[in-house]
Structures are given as C-alpha cells and as structure tokens.
C-alpha positions as CSV (number, residue, x, y, z in Angstrom):
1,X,6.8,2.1,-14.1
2,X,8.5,-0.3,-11.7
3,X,6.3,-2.7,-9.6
4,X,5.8,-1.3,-5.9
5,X,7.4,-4.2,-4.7
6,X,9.4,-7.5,-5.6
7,X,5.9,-9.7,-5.5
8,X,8.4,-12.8,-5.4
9,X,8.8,-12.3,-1.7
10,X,4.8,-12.9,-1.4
11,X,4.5,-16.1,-3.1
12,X,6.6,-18.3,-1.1
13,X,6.7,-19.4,2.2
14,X,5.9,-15.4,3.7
15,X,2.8,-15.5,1.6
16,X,1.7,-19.1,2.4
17,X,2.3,-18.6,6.5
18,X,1.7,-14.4,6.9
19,X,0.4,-14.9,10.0
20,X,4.1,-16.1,11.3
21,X,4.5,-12.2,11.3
22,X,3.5,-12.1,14.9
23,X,6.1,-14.5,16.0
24,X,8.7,-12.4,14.7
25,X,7.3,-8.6,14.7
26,X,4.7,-9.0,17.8
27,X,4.0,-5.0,17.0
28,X,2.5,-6.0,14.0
29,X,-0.8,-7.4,15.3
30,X,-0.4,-4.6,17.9
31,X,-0.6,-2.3,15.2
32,X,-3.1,-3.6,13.6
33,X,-5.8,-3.6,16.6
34,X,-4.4,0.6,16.9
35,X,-5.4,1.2,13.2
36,X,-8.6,-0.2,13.9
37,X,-9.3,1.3,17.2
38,X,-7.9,4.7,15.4
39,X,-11.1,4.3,12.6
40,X,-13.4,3.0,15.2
41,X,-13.3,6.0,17.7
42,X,-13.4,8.5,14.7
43,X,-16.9,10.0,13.7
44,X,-18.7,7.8,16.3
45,X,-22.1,6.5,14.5
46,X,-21.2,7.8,11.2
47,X,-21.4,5.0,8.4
48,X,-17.8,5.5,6.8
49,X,-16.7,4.1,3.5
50,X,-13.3,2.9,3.7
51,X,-9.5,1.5,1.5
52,X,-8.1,-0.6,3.4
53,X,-4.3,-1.0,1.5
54,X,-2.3,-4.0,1.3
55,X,-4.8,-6.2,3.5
56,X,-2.7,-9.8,3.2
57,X,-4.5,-12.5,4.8
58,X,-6.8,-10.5,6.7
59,X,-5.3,-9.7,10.4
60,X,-6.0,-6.1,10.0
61,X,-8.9,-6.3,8.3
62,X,-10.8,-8.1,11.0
63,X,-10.1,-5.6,13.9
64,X,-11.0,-2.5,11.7
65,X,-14.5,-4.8,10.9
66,X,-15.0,-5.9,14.4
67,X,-14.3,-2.4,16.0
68,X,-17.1,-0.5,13.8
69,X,-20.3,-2.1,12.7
70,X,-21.3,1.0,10.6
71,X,-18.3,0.4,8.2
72,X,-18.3,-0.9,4.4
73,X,-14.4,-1.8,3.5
74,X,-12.5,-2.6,0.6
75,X,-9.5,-4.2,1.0
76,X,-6.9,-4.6,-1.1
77,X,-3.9,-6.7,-2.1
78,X,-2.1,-7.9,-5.1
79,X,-1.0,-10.9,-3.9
80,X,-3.8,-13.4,-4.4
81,X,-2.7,-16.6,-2.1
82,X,-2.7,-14.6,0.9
83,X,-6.0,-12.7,-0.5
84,X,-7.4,-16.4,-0.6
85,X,-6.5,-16.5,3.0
86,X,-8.4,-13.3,3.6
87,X,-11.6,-14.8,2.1
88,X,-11.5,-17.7,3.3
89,X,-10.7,-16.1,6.8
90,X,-13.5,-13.4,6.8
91,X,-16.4,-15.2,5.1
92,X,-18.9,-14.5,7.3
93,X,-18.3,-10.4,6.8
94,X,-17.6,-11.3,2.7
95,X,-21.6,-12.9,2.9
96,X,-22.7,-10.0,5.2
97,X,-21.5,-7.2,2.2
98,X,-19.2,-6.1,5.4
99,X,-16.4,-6.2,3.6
100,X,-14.9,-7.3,-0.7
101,X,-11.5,-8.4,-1.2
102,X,-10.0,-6.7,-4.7
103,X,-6.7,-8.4,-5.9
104,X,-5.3,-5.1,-7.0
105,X,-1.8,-3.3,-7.2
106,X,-2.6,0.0,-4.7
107,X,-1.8,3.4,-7.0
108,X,-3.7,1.3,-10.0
109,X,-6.7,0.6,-7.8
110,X,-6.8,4.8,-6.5
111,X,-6.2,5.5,-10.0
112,X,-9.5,4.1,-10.6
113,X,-11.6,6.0,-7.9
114,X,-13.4,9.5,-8.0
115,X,-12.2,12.3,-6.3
116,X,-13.3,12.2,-2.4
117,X,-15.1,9.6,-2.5
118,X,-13.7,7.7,0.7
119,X,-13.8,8.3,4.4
120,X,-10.7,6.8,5.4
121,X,-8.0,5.2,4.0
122,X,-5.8,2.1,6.3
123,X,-2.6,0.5,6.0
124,X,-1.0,-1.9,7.9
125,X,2.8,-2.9,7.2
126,X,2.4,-2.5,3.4
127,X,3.2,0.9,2.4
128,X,6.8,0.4,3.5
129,X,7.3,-2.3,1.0
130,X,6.7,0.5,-1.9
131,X,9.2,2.2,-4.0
132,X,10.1,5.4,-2.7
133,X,8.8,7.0,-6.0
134,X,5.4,4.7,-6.0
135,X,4.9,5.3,-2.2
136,X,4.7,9.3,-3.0
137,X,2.4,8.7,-6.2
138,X,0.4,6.3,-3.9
139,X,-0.2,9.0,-1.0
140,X,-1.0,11.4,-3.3
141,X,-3.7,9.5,-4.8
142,X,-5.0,8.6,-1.4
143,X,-4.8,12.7,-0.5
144,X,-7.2,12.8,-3.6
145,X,-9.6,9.9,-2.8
146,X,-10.2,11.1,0.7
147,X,-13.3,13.4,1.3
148,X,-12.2,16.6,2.6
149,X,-11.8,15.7,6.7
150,X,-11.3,12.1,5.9
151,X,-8.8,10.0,7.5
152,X,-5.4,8.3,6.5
153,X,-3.7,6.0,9.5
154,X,-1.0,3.6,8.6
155,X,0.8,1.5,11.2
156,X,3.9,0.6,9.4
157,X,8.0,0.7,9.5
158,X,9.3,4.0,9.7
159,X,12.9,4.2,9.9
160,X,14.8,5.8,12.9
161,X,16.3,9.1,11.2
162,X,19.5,8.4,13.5
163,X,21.4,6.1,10.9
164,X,23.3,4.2,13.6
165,X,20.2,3.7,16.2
166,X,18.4,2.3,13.2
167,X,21.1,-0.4,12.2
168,X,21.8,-1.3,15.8
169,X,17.6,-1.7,15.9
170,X,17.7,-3.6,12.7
171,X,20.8,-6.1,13.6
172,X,18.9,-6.8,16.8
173,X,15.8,-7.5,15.0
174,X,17.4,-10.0,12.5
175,X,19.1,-12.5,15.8
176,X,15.7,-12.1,16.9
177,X,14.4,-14.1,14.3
178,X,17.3,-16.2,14.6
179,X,16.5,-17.0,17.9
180,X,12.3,-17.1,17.5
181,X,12.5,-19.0,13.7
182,X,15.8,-21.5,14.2
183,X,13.8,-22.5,17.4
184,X,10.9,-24.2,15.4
185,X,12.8,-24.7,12.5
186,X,11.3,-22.9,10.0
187,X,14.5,-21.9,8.7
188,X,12.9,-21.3,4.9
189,X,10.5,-18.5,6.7
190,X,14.3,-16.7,7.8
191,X,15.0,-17.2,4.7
192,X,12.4,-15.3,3.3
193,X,12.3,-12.6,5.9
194,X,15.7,-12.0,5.7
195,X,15.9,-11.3,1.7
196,X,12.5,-9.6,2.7
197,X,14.3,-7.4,5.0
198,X,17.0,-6.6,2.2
199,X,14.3,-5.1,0.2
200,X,12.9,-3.1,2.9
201,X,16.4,-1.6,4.3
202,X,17.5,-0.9,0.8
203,X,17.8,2.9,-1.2
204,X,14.9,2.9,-2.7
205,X,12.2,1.6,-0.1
206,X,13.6,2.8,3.3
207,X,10.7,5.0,4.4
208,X,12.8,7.5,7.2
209,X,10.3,8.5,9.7
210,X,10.8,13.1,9.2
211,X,11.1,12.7,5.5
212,X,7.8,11.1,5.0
213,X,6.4,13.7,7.2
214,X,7.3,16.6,5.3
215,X,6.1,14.5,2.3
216,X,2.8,14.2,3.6
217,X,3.3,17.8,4.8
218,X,3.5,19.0,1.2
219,X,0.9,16.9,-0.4
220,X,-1.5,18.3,2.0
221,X,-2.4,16.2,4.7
222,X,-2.5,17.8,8.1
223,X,-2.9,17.2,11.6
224,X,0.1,15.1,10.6
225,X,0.4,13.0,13.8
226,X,2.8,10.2,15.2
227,X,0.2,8.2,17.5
228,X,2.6,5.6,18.6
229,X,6.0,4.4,18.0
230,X,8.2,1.2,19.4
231,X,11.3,1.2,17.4
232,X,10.6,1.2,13.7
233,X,7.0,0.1,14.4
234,X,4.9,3.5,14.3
235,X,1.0,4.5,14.2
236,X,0.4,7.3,12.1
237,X,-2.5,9.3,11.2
238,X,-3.1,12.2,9.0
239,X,-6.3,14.2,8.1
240,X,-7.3,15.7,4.9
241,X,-8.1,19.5,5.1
C-alpha cells in the first residue's frame, strides 16, 4: 500500500517549526479550539475515551485536554520530531496519564483497536494529507472503532466543489504566504509549504467537500454535519448510529 502521505514534507523545516502554521493559515488554530470545544460540550460529565489523529506538535491536543477534564486521549502521529514537540509541550498532562503520544501511521494504529471501543475520534488538518484511497480505508476504520453514538469531528481542508472558486481561493492563499513568510524571511518554510501545497491540491489527495460527504454517507456515519466553514477551512462532525 502506498504511504498516506509523502512523510518528507514533515521532516524539514514544516516539521521542525509546525507552529508557523498559524502565521500562514490563522483558521488552523481556530479550528483546533472548535474541535475541542465540539468534544467538550458533547456528553457533559461523561468520561470519554478518545483518538486524536495526526496530533503534530500538540496545538490541538491541548485545547481538546484543557476543554474536558474527564477525557483520556491518545494521540497520534507518525512523524516523531514534531511528536517530540508534543511531549515535550504537554508534559505536565503526559505525567498526569491525561494524555500518551503514539508515533503511529493512522489506518495501522485503528487496525489495531477493538471494535467500538472509542468515544470520539479528532482530527485536525491531517486527514487531508491522506491518499484518497487511504483516507476512505482510514474513515472506515474510525466508523468501526467508534462506540455506537460516538463522535467523529475533523476540522480540516475541504475543497470548494466549484473548480474555479477553489483555484482563485488557492492562488490567493499561496501570495499570502508570500507576503506573511518573504516578510520574516523564512523563505525555506515557503518552500516547504508550497511543495506541501502541491501534494495537497494534487489527484489523489484533494478531499472535495460533497464527495466526502456522501463517502461518509455510505460508510454509515450520520448526522453528517458541516459546523463551520471559511474557505477551504471546515469543522465537521459526524455521529455513528
């Protein structure tokens, strides 16, 4: 099988400096704090078990730790400098059993759990970075993992299903980071981003926002719902039956 993602683009200067995200993609923190405000306000005073996919360096898994004390986490990643971020970031909640950090690839890691055996499942700006065919293997195995009524939310990039809005959206984004990264200098971060960005846009990772609905649709997930979108930047939330 084909790796999920090109783990090249997570060893350089993206993986080393994640947290420059928010300079260029300011929805990506904002997302993060709705994912975690999504699980917090969901089965108030319940203790949930929870997956948190794709957790880089941390930013999302702090929120979703911070927003409900009754929570154990896993979260995942298979990139292990930014993982060592994460520790090192969190390890106050790593010495309270809040919260371990797995260096894992995603469907191999739900691959490895019981059937319903998780409350929720969260993503934050990972998913997207799958292969098309991976990502639908993945979201079945998460389908599988949950407990029926358990919760998936992933804030993420879904692309605009109007071709042209979508490339206008996506030119403007790239001068952005012209504008935010050639400021400070950090042209090897553009670098990165850009041939990042390649990866994302191309056949066999663009995740178009109606055709992974009717995915998820068809897996089985229900209650399918779009909770927020800015662009390509989108909060989404499904429920297992």
């Amino acid at each position: 099988m084909a790796q999920h993602i090109d783990e090249n683009l997570f060893t350089g200067p993206i993986g080393a400096e994640y947290r420059m995200l928010e300079l260029i993609c300011p929805n990506a923190a904002l997302l993060a704090r709705r994912v975690a405000d999504r699980v917090a306000h969901w089965r108030e005073g319940e203790k949930l078990e929870g997956l948190e996919i794709g957790c880089g360096t941390g930013v999302s898994t702090l929120p979703l730790l911070a927003g409900r004390d009754e929570l154990h986490l896993t979260a995942i990643d298979s990139a292990a400098k930014m993982l060592d971020q994460a520790r090192s970031h969190l390890s106050d909640r790593v010495a309270a059993g809040r919260v371990q950090f797995v260096e894992a690839d995603a469907l191999g890691f739900l691959r490895g759990l019981a059937d319903a055996s998780l409350d929720f499942v969260s993503s934050n700006y990972a998913v997207h970075n799958f292969l098309d065919d991976y990502r639908r293997e993945t979201l079945a195995e998460i389908f599988r993992v949950l407990k029926p009524g358990g919760l998936f939310v992933n804030g993420d990039r879904y692309a605009m299903d109007d071709r042209a809005a979508h490339l206008a959206a996506t030119q403007a984004e790239v001068r952005s980071w012209f504008q935010k990264l050639g400021a400070i200098g950090r042209y090897d971060l553009l670098e990165d981003w850009v041939a990042h960005l390649f990866s994302d846009e191309s056949p066999e990772h663009i995740m178009y926002l109606a055709p992974a609905l009717e995915r998820m649709e068809a897996i089985g997930f229900s209650d399918i719902r779009v909770e927020y979108r800015d662009g390509v930047d989108t909060l989404l939330t499904a429920i297992k039956p």
